[in-house]
Structure formats: C-alpha cells, structure tokens
N, C-alpha and C positions, 0 to 999 in steps of 0.2 A: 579368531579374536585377538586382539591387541591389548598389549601389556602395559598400563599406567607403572611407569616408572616412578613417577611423584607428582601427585597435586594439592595445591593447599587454597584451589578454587573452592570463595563461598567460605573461606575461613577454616575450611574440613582438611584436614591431613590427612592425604593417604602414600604413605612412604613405604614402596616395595624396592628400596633400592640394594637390600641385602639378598634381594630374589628367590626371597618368599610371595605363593600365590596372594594377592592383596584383596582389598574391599573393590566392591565396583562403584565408580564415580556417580552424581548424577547426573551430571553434567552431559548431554550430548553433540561432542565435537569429533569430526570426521576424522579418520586416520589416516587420511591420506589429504591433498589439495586438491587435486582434480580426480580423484581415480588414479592415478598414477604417482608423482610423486611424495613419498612419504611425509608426514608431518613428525615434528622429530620432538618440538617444545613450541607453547604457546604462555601469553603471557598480557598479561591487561589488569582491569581496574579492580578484579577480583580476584587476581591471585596470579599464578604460576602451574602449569602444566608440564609435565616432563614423558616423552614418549623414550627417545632416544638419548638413557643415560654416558654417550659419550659428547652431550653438546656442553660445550664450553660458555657456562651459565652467567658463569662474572662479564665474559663479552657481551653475552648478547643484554645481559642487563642493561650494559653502557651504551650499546648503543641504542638502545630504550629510549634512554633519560638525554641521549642525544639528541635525537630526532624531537622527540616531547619539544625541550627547551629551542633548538634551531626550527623547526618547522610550523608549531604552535604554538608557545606562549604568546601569548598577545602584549604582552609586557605594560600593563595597563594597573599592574598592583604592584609592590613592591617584595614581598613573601614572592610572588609566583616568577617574578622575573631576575632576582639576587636569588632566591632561594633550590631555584635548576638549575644554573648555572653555577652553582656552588657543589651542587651532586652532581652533575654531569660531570665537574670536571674531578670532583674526591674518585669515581670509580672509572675514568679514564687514569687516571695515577696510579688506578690498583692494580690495571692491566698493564701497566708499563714498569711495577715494581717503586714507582719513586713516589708510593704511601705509608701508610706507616699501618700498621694491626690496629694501632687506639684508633685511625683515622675511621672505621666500621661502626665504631660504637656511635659516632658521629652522627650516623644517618637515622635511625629513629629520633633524635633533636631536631633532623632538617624535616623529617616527617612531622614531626609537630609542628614546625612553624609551618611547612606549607598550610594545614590545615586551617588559616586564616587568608588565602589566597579570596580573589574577588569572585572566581566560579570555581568549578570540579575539578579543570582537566588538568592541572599541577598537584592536587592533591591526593585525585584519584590516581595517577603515575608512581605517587610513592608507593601503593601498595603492594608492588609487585617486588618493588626493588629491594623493600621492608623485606618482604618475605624470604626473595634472594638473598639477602647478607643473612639473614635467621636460618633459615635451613642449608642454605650452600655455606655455612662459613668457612669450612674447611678448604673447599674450592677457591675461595675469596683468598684466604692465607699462603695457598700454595701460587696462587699467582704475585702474591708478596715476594715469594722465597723463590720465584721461579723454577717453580717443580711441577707447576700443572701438565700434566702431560694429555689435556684437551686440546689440538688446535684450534686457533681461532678462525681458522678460514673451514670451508667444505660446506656450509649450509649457508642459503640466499635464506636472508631477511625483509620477509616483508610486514608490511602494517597499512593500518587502515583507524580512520580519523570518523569516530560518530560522536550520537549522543543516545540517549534512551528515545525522543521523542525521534528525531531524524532514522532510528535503525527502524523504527514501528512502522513510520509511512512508508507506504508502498514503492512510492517514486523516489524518494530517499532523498527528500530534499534539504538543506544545511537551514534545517530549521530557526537556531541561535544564532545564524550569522543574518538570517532577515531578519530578526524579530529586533535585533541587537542596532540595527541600520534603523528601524521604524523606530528606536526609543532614541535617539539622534537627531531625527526627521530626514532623515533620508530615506523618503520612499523610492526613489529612484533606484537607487543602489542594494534595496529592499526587491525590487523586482527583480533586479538584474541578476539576483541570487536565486531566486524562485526561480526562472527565465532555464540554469543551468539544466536542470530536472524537468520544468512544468511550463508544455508552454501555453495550457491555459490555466491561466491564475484566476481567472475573474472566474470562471466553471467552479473550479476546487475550491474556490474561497466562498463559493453558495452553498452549493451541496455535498461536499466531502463527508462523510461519516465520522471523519477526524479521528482514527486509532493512532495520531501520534498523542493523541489528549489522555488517552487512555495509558501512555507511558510517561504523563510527563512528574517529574519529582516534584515540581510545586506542588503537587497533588497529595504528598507526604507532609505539606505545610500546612496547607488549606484549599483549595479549590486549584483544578488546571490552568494553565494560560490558555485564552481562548486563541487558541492558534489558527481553524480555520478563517477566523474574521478577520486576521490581522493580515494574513493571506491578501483577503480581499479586500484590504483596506489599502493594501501595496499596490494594488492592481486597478483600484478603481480611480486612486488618485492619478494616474497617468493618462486614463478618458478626460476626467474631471478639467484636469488643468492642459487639454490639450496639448499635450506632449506626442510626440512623433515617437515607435517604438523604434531604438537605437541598431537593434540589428540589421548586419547586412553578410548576405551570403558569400561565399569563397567563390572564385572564377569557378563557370559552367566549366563539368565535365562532361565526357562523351560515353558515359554507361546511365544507361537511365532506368530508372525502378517502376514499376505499376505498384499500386498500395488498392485492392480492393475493402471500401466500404470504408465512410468518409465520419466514423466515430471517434471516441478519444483516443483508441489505440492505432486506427489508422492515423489522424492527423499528427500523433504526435511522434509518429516514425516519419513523416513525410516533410516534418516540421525540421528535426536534427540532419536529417539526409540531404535534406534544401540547404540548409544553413554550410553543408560542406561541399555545396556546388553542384550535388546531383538533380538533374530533371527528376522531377516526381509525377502523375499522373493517378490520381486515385478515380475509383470508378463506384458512382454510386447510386443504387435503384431508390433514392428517392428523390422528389424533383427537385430544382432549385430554390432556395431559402429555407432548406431543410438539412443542411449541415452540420454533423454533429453528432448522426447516430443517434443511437437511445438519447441522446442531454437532451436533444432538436423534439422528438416524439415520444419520450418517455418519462421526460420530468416536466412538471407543469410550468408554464411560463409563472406563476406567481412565485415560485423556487427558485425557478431561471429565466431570466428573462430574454426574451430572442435577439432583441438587439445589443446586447453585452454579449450574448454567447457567437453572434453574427460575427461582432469588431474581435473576438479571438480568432475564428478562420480567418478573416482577412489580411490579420497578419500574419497568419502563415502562408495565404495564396501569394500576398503581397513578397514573398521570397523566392516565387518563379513555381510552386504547386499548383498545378492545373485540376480541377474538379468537374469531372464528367456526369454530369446529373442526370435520372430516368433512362439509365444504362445497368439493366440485372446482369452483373457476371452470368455464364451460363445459361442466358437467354440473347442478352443482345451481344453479345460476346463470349468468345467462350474461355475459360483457362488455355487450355492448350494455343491458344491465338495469341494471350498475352506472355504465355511464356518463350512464343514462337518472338516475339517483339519486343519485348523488354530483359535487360541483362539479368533481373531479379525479380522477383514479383512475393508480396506481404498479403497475406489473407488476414483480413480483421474485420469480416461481414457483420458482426454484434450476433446478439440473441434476441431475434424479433420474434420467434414462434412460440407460440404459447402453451404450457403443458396441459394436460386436458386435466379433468379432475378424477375420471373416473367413479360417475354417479349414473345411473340411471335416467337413461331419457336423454342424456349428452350429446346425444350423436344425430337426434333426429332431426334435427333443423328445428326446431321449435322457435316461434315470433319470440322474441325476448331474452331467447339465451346465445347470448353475444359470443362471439370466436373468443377472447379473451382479454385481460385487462390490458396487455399492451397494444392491441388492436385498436382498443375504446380509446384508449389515449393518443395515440396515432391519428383516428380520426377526427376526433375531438379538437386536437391543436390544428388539423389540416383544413376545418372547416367545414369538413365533410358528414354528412347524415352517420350518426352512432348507432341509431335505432333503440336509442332508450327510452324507457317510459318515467312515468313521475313516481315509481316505488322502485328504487333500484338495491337488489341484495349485490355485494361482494363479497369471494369468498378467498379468504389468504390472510397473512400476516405479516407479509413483506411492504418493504416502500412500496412495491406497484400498485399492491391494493390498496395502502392509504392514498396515493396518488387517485387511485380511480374514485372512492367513495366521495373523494372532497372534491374534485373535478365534475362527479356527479352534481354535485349541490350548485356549483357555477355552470352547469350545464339547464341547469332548469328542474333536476327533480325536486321534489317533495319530499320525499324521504330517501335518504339514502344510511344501509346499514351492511354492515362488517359480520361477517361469520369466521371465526376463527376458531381453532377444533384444541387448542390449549388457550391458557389464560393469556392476562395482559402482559407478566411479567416472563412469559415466553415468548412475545413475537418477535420476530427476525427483523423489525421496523425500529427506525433510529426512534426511540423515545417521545423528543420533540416535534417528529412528525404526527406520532400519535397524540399529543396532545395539543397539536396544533388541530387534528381530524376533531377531536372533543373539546374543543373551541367552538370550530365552528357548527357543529348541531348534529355530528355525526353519530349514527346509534350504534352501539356494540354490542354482539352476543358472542361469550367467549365459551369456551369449554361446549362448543358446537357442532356438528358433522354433519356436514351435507350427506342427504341418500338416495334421493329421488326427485326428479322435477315433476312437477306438477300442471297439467294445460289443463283447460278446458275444452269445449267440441271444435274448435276453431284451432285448435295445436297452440292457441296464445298461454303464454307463461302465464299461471297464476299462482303459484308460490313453490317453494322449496320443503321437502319433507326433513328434517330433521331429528339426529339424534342427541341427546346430551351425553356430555363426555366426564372422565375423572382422570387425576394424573394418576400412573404406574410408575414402574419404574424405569431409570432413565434408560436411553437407548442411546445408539450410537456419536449420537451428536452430543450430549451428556445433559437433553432437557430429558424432564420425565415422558416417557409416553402417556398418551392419551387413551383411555379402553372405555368403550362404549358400556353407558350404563343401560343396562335392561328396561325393557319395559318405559323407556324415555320418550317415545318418538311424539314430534309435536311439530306443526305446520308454520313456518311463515313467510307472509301475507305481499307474494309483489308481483311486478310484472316486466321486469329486468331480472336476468340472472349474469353477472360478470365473471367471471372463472379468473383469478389473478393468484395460481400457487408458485407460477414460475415460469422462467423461457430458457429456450433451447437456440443454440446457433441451424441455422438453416444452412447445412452442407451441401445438399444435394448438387451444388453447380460441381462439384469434385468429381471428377470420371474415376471410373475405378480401375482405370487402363494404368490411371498417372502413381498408382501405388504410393499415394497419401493415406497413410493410416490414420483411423476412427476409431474413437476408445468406446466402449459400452458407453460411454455418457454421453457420446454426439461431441464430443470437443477431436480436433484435429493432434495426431501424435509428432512428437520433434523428437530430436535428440536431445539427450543429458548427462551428465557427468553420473556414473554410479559410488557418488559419496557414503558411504556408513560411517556410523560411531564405531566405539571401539569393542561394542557387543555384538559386530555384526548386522546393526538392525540398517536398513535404509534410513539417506536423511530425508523427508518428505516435508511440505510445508502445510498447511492448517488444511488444505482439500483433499489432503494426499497425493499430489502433485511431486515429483521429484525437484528437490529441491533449485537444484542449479540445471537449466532448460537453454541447450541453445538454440532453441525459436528456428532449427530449421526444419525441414520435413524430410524424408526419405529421396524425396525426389530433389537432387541438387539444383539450387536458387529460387525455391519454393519456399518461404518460411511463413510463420503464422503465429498470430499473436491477439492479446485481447481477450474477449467472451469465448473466441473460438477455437482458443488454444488454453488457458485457465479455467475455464468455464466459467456460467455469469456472474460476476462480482461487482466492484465499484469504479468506478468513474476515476478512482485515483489510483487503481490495481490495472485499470487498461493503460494510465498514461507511463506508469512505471515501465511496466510489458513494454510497450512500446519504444520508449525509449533505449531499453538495452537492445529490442530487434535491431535499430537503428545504428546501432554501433557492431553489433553482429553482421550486418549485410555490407554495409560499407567494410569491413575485414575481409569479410566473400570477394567482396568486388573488386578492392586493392589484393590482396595476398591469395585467394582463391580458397582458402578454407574457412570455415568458421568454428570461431570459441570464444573462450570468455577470458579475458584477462586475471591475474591474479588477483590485481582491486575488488572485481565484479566476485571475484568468490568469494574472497574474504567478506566482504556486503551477506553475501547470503548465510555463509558460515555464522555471523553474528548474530541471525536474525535464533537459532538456539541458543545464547549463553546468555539470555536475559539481562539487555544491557540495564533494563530498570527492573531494580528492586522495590516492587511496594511495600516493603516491611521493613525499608531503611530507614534511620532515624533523622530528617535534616533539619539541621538546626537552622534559624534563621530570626533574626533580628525580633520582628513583629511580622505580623497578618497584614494583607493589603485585599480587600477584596475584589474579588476577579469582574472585570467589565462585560456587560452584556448589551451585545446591539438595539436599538429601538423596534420595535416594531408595531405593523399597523394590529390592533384588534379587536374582538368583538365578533360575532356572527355575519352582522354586513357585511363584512370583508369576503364574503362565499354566495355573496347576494349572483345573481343571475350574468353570466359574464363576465364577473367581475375577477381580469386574470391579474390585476394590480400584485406588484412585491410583498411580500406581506413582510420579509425583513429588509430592514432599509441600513446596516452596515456600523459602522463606528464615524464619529467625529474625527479628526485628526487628534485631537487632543485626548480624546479617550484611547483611541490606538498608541499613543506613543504611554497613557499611564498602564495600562495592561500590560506595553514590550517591558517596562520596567520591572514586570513581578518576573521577568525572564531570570534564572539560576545559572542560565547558560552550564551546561553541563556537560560538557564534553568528557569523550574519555578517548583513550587509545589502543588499541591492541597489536602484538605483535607475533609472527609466527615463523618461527624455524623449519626450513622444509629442505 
C-alpha cells in the first residue's frame, strides 16, 4: 500500500506529512502511471495530492497556472485572461525569489476575481494553487529565502485538458469546443471537432445514450444541454447544405491492416489508420448495404436511418478503406491467412448471437419461438421472412427488446408485448426508448418471468407460462433482485416468443492454436497496464474491465476491440475502443511495440476523480430552458411498415439557443511522475 502524503482532494485534509499512519483517501488514483513509473503528486480542479513529500510543490504549482494561462485560456473574458496571467507570473517570481511573502496573500483576491471568469477552467485552476500557497506555505517562503532544498527538476510533468461532460463520453470528445462552434454558427468547425474523436457524427447524434448528459453541470442549474442533438445538428448540416467532407488522407503507406467486421468499432479504427495513409481492408459477413454492424441490423431504421448511416461509411471508404462484403472470417477466410497477409489485423466482429433464456421448451425448435431479438431485427431490416405471427411476446429490458416489440408493430403484428422480470424503473433501456415503445401501443408486463413455452399438437407456440416476480435485495449490479412470488404462475396468450436478454460476440472463427485468450464472458483478452490505487485495489472500469487496455492480444499484431474485446455496450463505447486501437496499431506498426501514451492514461486516470460533481453549487444568471427536437407522433407512426424517423433533429436556430445554455466547463489536471 501507498502512503498519502497530503491531500486536500474534495476539500478533505489528510496531512501525514509528520509520518504519522493517516486517514484513507476516497478518492481512487493509481500510484503509479503505467504500472511502472511512480506517481509522486497530482493536482487539478479539486485539490492537490501529495504521494512523494520531496516534490517541490511551489514549482509544480507554477507551472500549473503556466500551462492553464498559455495553453487554454481562451482569452475571451477579462477576469480569466488579466486575471492568470497575473498568478502565473506572482508564483513564477516566487520561484525565482524576486516576490515578496505579502505577494501570497495576494492569491486568494486573484481567486476571487477569477470566480467571475466567463466558464470554469480559470476558476476551477485556482483551486489547487489556493490550496498550495494554504498548506505549502512554508514551502512558498523558503523558496522566497532561497532555502528550499526541493529541486525543481527530477519529475516530468504532465496534464491533461477535460471537462465533466467530455471525461463521461466514451470517445472523449472536446464536447464545449463543438457546442461552443454551433452557438457561433459554425457547424463546420463544429464537425471538424466531433471529426477528431468520432467519425460517425450523424450515428452518435441519433442514437448515443448520451452519458456525457449524465455529467453535465448545467444539470446543477436546470436541465442538461442536450448534447447528443447538437452532435447531430453538426453533422446533418453538412448533408444538408452539400458540403464535401474536408478530409484527406496522408501519402499511402506500404503496411496494410485487415479490420474484421465492418461495425462502429471496426470503421472507426479503419477510419483514423486511413486518414494516416495506411491501406485498410475490413472483412465483413454481411452483404452489401449492410454496413455498420449492429447500427446497419440492430437499430431500427426509424432511429437510424440507412441512408445517413450509408453517407457515414462512405466517407470513410472514400479515404481508400476497402469493404469486403458476404466474407465470414473463418469460413471464407480464415485468420491465420489474414494474419499471414496483412502487417496487422483488428478483431471487431460485434455481438450478433443471441443469449438463450434459459426456459423450458427453448431448445425444441417450436413454430414461433424465434432464435432471438437480434436475429428478428436483422431479418426484419434485411427483408427477409421473421416468421412472426400477429401476437408477438418479447422478453428483456434492454434497447434490443424495445427495438424488437416496436419493430413488431411495423412489421404487422397485432399485438405486441414486453415481459420484463423487474419493473419499469429497472430496465437497462434508455428511457425515451421506452416511452417511445408506450406511444406507440406497446403492452408491458413488468415484475414477470418467463418458465415455460407453451405449443399446442402442431409444436406451434401458443403462449408463455409465467411467473410474477417482487424486488429483493439488490445484487451485484446494485438493482434490487427479483424473487419469484409463490403460487403466481399465469399464462400469456401468443404465438411469437422473442428472446431479447442479450448478445454475445461470436468467436469461434479464433483457432485455438493462435493463443488468443477468451475470458469466461466470450469477449477476447489483451494486455493492460496493471494500475492500483493506493489500497492496493485494481483500477477496473464500470464492467470490470482493467482499466487502461492496450487492445492487443497475446499473439503479436493481433488486436481486438469493440463488443468483442469490452463486451456488448454502445455504439459510442465501440467508437471510443476503436479509436485508441487505432493509434495503438499504427505505434505496432511504426515503433514495433504497443502502448499507450501518457495523454491516453491520464484520459483514463480521470475517468475516477469525478470530474463532475452533482452536488456542486453553480451559480448562474437565470434558467434557459433546455431545447428538445421535434418529433413525428402518435400510434400511426408504428402503422405497418412504416420505418419513417420518428425524431427529425433541431432547427439551426434552436441548436445554436441550446449551444448557448453551454457553461463550457473545463478543467485541468496535472501529475508528477
């Protein structure tokens, strides 16, 4: 275990600098940066951290409040651009001796003026430096008198530039710097920022689940910025007004990559890797006009629409990515061929296979109980025979069953209804999904359990046997569980049963010669940094995943990313994934090893110190209330076929009054290692 020297993270004192054993922080920050080198002192919008009581604290302050003011002030207010540049240079003077001791009291004044600055990231800076002249003052004074006897050199300094909503999203995109472009009118320049991170905008700006909404401080005012929309208000304006996408790739190089399975986590490694001149070639078993992985066969076209989600691959093909369509790795090709033929090769097959349920009668082939929800969906957009009837059950609580029950309804059922084994306020489904499902005429039975299928003499599905459920107490994921009430069991009435709890990546095309490891959960293993806190615990992220992953596999130039290496998540967690594979392979490829840069850890490092605080207090002018897209509604909208948008996006002028509720909220951090 690792020794807190001092922190005053989160406003909490714990000062064991007389070396006495201390309190334990709550905070968990690794004690090292990669596994290897030490972390010494860390420092940001919440405080100060001290691992290694010989780092010379007044330095590293200054060059804090250096970087802050030269690298990011946007100098756009008057407090935030006089007001750093007044501290940067009082505690550069301190380290040079030609300050004065009264010049310290100074800086609590400069911290209250910043506190009028136009966004956070000058005011949240002061905090740390606050805290250094308060608890370091002694430190502060001996470098006055030139007696500190810390030097100022022996630890690299680095930092890393967020916000609360940018640290939340997956892909990490400079959320405040689009939004901040869109209340301007510059969508253009709006994209071009999205573009660095995401290179399908118009995807993410439909269906994103939006967890940076979930971090954002407006939120502490009155309502989020609706950020995914604004996303796709960047993105659609560039269809709209016939704009040609600006990018263009680096001179062809002569190492070329295969990318298996042509989803968000494949295209968008093959996306960044093109853009630096490498050939790409992705290989993918489903036919042509079906690009996209699960977006292409697992979200509805009324969510997503094909031909938006079309003009995003083609501007990625259009950078020299070639797409090999109705080509199954490991049937019509095999790994070992493409590793025998390309410099690198990326696994991002998705999770197309379906979990079973685990009910009685599941297995028998029964007329009406379908392989599973993303099968139905799959065929369903493909055109193809579903084999549903006009009473359709689904059983799940995730997007895919709402996807399936409402797809039901525009497929022609009659009834279509939802079994779900905890309530409404447990499902795993974005909200508005569900309430889009109960718009349109969808029936719900909640606190349900499937037990048994039901035929008749013909093996035709005629209903589901059922149990009612109650909550317990919570289980591992921290919903309550669900316990079968007694004596409950009650029938109902169909002749479709959908199975929609969940999918699995389909590994099998893996030899087990190539010594690619497979975790218990069907997802592919990589290397990663073995980061702990300072109690020894691992850093793992919300799946239990090790935190910082470098995406490659046992077998060298083998990596893997996406559903098949995270296991299944969102649309905005494969293009994240991918993205950094992307810059991991191109390292393989130029330098021959693969890691992660200090940026890319420090990214992940963050994603535990809570860059947003929901219990913060932000002060703000007045309330503006937050804009919400149009949409088409009503039951019709689910009428027979009918795959129409059902949300149709923002005006321009309503996207640029929403960029305006933006707080822009930056912060900074820095670490001593």
């Amino acid at each position: 275990m690792a020794q807190i020297v001092f922190s005053s993270w989160g406003n909490k004192v714990v000062d064991n600098r007389k070396g006495e054993a201390g309190e334990t922080p709550s905070f968990r920050l690794p004690v090292t940066l990669d596994g290897q080198r030490p972390l010494a002192a860390f420092m940001g919008w919440d405080g100060i951290i001290v691992f290694d009581d010989k780092v010379n604290i007044p330095a590293m302050t200054a060059e804090y409040m250096k970087r802050v003011q030269t690298l990011y002030c946007c100098g756009k207010c008057t407090p935030g651009k006089k007001g750093t540049k007044v501290l940067a240079d009082l505690l550069e003077a301190t380290l040079t001796g030609t300050a004065a001791a009264a010049d310290l009291d100074k800086v609590p004044q400069l911290a209250e003026l910043l506190k009028n600055c136009k966004c956070t990231l000058c005011q949240s800076a002061t905090v740390p430096v606050l805290h250094a002249v308060t608890h370091f003052r002694e430190d502060f004074l001996a470098c006055l008198s030139g007696t500190l006897d810390k030097p100022r050199e022996g630890y690299s300094l680095i930092h890393k530039y967020t916000a609360p909503c940018q640290d939340k999203c997956p892909a990490h995109i400079d959320i405040p710097a689009y939004i901040e472009a869109i209340k301007e009118y510059r969508f253009d320049e709006s994209l071009e920022v999205i573009r660095d991170n995401m290179p399908m905008p118009s995807v993410c700006g439909r269906v994103c689940p939006h967890p940076c909404e979930t971090a954002c401080r407006r939120k502490n005012v009155d309502e989020s910025i609706n950020i995914m929309v604004l996303k796709r208000s960047a993105s659609d304006w560039e269809w709209k007004h016939h704009q040609a996408p600006p990018m263009l790739a680096k001179p062809r190089k002569n190492k070329k990559v295969a990318v298996v399975g042509a989803g968000p986590a494949g295209l968008t490694a093959a996306y960044y890797l093109a853009l630096e001149g490498y050939p790409i070639t992705i290989y993918e078993a489903l036919p042509e006009g079906y690009g996209g992985g699960m977006v292409a066969v697992g979200i509805p076209p009324y969510r997503m629409p094909r031909h938006i989600l079309q003009r995003d691959i083609d501007i990625i093909q259009a950078l020299g990515v070639e797409i090999i369509y109705n080509t199954r790795v490991g049937k019509d090709i095999s790994l070992p061929e493409l590793k025998e033929k390309f410099d690198a090769v990326f696994l991002a097959p998705g999770a197309h296979r379906s979990k079973p349920m685990g009910v009685e009668g599941e297995d028998k082939g029964y007329k009406g109980f379908l392989k599973g929800g993303i099968d139905f969906l799959r065929e369903a957009y493909m055109g193809k025979p579903t084999g549903m009837g006009k009473k359709v059950v689904v059983v799940g609580g995730g997007n895919t069953a709402i996807d399936c029950v409402r797809v039901a309804l525009r497929e022609g059922a009659e009834e279509s209804i939802l079994l779900y084994r905890r309530s409404r306020k447990e499902m795993p489904a974005d909200v508005w999904e569900v309430d889009g499902a109960d718009e349109e005429g969808v029936k719900f039975e909640f606190l349900v359990l499937p037990t048994r299928i039901i035929v008749d003499d013909k093996e035709q599905v005629t209903g589901v046997e059922c149990v009612r459920m109650e909550l317990g107490e919570p289980d591992a994921s921290g919903r309550r569980r669900p316990q079968p009430v007694k004596g409950s069991e009650f029938v109902v009435e169909c002749d479709t049963v959908i199975p929609a709890i969940g999918q699995d990546p389909d590994l099998s095309f893996i030899p087990e010669k190539m010594g690619i490891g497979i975790t218990k959960w069907n997802t592919v293993v990589t290397r990663f940094l073995p980061l702990k806190d300072a109690n020894g615990k691992d850093l793992n992220d919300s799946m239990g995943n090790p935190l910082s992953r470098l995406l490659i596999t046992d077998n060298e130039g083998v990596f893997a990313g996406g559903d098949a290496e995270i296991g299944p998540l969102t649309v905005v967690a494969c293009v994240g994934n991918g993205h950094r594979a992307a810059h991991v392979i191109q390292r393989w490829l130029e330098e021959g090893k693969a890691y992660l840069t200090d940026d890319e850890i420090m990214e992940d490092i963050l994603t535990f110190m809570n860059v947003y605080d929901k219990n913060e207090q932000v002060a703000w002018l007045d309330s503006a209330c937050r804009e919400n897209q149009a949409e088409i509604h009503g039951p019709e909208r689910a009428s027979y076929k009918n795959y129409t948008e059902v949300e149709l996006g923002f005006k321009d002028s309503q996207a640029v009054r929403e960029a305006e509720r933006c707080l822009r909220c930056y912060r900074m951090a820095m670490a001593a290692i």
